[in-house]
Every structure is written in structure tokens, then in C-alpha cells.
Z-matrix of the N, CA and C atoms (Angstrom, degrees):
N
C 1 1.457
C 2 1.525 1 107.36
N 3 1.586 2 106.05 1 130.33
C 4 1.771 3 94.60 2 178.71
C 5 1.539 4 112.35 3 -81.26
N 6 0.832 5 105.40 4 178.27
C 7 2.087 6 130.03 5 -178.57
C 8 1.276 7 95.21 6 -49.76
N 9 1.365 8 121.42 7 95.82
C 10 1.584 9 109.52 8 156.39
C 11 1.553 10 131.28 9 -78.83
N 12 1.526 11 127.03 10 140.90
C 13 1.135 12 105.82 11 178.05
C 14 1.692 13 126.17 12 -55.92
N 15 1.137 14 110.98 13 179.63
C 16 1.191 15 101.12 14 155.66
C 17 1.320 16 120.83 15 -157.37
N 18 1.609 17 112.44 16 147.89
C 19 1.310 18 136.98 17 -163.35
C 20 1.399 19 113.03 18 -86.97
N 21 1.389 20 123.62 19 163.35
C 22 1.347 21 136.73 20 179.81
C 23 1.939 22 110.17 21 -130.57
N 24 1.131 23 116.00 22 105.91
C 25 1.270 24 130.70 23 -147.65
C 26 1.593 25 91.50 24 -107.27
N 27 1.573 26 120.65 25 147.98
C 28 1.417 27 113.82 26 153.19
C 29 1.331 28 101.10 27 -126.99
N 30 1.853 29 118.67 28 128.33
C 31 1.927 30 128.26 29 170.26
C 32 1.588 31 70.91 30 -113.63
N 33 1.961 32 67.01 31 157.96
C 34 1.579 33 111.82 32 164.81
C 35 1.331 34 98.30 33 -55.29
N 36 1.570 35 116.64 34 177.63
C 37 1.691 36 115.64 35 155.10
C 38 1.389 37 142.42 36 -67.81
N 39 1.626 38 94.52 37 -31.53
C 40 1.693 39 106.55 38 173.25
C 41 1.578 40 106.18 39 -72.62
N 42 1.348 41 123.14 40 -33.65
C 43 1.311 42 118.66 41 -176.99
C 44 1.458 43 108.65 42 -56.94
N 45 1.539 44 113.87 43 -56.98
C 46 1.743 45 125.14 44 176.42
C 47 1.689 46 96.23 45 -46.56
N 48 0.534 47 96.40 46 -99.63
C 49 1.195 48 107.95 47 -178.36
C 50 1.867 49 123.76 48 -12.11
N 51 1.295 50 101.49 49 -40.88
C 52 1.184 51 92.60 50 156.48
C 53 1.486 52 136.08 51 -111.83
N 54 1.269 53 110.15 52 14.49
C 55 1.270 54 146.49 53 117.73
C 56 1.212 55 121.26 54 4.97
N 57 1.718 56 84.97 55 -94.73
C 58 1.331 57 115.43 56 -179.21
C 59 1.949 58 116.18 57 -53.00
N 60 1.143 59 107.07 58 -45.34
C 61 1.557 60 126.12 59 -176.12
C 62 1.515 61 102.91 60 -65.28
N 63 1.529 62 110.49 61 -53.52
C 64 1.921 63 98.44 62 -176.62
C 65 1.778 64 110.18 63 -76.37
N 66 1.543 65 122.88 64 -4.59
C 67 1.129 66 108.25 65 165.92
C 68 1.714 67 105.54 66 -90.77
N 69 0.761 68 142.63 67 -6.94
C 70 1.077 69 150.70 68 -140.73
C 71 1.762 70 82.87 69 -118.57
N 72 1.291 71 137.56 70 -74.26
C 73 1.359 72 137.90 71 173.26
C 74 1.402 73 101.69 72 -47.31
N 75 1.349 74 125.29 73 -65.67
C 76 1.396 75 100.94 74 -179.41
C 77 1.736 76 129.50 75 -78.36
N 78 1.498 77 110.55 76 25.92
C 79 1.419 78 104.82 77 -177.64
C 80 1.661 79 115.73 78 57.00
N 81 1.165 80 122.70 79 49.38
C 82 1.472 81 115.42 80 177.64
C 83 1.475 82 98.12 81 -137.30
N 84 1.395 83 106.98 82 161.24
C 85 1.642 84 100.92 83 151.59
C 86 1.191 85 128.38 84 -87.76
N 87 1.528 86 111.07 85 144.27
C 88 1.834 87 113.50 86 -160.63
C 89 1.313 88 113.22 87 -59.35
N 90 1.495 89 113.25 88 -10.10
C 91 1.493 90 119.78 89 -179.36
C 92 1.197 91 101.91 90 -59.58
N 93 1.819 92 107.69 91 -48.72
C 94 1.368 93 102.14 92 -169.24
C 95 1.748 94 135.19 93 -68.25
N 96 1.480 95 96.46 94 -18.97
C 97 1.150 96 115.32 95 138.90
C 98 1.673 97 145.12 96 7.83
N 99 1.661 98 87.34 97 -105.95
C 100 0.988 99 137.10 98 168.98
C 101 2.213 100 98.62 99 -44.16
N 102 1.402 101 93.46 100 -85.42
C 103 1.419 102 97.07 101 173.02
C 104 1.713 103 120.03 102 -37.74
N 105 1.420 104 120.47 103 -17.79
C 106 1.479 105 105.46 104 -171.24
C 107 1.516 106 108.89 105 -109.28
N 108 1.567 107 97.62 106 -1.13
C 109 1.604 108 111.02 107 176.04
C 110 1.374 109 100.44 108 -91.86
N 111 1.206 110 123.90 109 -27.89
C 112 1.509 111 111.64 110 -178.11
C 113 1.464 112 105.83 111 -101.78
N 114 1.150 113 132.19 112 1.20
C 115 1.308 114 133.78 113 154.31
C 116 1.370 115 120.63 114 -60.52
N 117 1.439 116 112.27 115 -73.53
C 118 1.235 117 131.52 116 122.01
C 119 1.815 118 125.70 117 13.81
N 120 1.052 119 123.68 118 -64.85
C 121 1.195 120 130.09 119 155.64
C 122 1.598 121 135.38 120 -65.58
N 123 1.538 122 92.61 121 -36.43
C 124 1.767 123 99.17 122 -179.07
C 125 1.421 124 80.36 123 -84.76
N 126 1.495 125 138.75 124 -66.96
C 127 1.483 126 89.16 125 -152.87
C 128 1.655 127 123.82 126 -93.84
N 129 1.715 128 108.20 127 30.75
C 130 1.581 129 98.08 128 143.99
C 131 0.985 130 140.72 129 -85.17
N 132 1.967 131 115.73 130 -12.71
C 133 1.164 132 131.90 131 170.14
C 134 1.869 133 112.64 132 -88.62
N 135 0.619 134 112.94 133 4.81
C 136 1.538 135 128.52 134 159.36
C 137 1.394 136 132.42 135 -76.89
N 138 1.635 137 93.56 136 -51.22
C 139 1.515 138 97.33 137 158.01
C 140 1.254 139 127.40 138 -87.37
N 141 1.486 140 114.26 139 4.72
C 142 1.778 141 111.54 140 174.03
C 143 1.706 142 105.19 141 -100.34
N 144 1.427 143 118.57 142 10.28
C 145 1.785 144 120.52 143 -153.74
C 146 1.850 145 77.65 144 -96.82
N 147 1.384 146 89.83 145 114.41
C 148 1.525 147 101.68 146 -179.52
C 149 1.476 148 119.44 147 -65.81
N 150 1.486 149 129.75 148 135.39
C 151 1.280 150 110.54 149 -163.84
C 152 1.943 151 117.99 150 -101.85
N 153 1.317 152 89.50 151 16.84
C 154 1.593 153 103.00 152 -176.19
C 155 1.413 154 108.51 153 80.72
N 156 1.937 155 112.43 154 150.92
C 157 0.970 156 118.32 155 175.14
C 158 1.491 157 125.98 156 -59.20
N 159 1.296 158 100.12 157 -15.55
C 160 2.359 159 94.61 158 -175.29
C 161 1.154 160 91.60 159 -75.01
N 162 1.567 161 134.84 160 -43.98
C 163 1.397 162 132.58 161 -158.36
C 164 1.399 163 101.03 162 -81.36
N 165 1.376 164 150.42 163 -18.80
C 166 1.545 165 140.81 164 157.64
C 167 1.458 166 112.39 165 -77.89
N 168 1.458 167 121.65 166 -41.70
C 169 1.002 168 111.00 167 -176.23
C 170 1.826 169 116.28 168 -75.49
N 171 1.167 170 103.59 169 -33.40
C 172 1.816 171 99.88 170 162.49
C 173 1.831 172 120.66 171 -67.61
N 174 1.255 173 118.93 172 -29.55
C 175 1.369 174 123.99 173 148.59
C 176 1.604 175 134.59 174 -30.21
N 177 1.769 176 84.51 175 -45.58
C 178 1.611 177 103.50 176 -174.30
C 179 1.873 178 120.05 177 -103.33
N 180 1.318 179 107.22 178 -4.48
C 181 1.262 180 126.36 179 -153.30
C 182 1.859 181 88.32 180 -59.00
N 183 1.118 182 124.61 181 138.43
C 184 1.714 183 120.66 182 153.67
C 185 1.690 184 84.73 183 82.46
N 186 1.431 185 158.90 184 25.71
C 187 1.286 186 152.98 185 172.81
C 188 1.589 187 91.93 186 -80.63
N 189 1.521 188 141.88 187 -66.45
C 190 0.916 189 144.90 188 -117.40
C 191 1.829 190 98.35 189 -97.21
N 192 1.442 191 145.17 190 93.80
C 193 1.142 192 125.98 191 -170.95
C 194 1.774 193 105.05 192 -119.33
N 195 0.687 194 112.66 193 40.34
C 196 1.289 195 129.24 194 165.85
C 197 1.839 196 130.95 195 -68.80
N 198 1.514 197 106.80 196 -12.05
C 199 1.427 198 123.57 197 -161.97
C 200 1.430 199 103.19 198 70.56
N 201 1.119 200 112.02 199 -167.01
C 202 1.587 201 122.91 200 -123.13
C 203 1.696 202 97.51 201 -90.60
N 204 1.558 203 94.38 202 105.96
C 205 1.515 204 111.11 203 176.34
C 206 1.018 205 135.18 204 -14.29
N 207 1.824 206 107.90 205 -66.93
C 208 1.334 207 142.62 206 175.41
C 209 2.040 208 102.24 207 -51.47
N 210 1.087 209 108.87 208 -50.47
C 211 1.824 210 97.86 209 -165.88
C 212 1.253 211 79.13 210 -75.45
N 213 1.475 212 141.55 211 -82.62
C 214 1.787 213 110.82 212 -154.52
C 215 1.266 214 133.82 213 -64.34
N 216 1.518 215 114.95 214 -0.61
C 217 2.133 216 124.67 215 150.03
C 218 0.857 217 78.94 216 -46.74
N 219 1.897 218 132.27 217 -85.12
C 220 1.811 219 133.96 218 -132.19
C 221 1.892 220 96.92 219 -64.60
N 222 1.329 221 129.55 220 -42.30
C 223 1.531 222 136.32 221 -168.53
C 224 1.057 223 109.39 222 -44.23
N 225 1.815 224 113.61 223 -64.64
C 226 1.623 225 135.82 224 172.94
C 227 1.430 226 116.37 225 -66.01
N 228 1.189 227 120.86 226 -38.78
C 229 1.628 228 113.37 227 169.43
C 230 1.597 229 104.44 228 -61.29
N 231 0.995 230 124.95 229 -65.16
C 232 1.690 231 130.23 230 -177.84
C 233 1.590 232 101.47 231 -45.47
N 234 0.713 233 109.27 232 -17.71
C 235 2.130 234 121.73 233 165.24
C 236 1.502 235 97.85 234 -51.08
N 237 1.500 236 105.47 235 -68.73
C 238 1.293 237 117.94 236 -145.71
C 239 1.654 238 95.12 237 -83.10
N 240 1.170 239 119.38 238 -17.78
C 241 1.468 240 100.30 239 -173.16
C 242 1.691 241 109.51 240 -125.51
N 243 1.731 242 106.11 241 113.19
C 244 0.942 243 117.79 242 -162.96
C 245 1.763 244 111.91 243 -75.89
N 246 1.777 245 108.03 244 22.42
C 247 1.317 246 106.08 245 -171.41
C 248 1.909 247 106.69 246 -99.70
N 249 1.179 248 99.17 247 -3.16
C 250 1.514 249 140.15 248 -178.29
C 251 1.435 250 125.45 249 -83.31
């Protein structure tokens, strides 16, 4: 593993503190912690970083093989409206 930097953090007390206690229950150092919660975080916010509509809609382009899209929207809407 190379040289990581390292940071200087300020928690409340209850946070340290309990912190301190789940590294301490799990035998780790709280650093390590710390590092797997913010790992942890970037890559759940990574997978929510929206990738824009060109990039889903080229994803999806040719999915639908059903024949012609547009008449079964109009089929199923005429479902819903009993004025039809």
C-alpha cells in the first residue's frame, strides 16, 4: 500500500467516542474506520452522480422490440380512458 496522506479531522465527542468504542469492538484502528466510511460513501455517491439524459438514452436506444411503440402508448392509454 503506498504512503497515504493524512488528514486532521474535528467530531463532536459522542461521535469520537463512539468511534472510539466500534473500533475498539471490532479490534481495528479508528483510522481504519474512518477510511471505510468514507470509502463507503464516495462510492455510494458515485453511483447516484446522474449520468445525463444522452448517456441513458444511447444505453437504451433499440431496447424496445415489440413493434411500433407509439400505437401500443395510444392501445394502453385508451385502457385508461373510459371516454374511448
Amino acid at each position: 500500500m503506498s504512503t497515504m496522506p493524512r488528514t486532521i479531522i474535528t467530531l463532536d465527542p459522542e461521535d469520537k467516542h463512539w468511534l472510539d468504542q466500534q473500533a475498539k469492538a471490532r479490534q481495528v484502528p479508528m483510522t481504519q474506520l474512518v477510511r471505510e466510511a468514507v470509502r463507503a460513501y464516495r462510492l455510494r455517491e458515485e453511483s447516484h452522480t446522474s449520468r445525463g439524459l444522452d448517456a441513458v438514452l444511447q444505453d437504451t436506444a433499440g431496447l424496445w422490440r415489440q413493434g411500433d411503440g407509439l400505437a401500443w402508448q395510444r392501445r394502453l392509454r385508451a385502457e385508461w380512458d373510459p371516454g374511448e
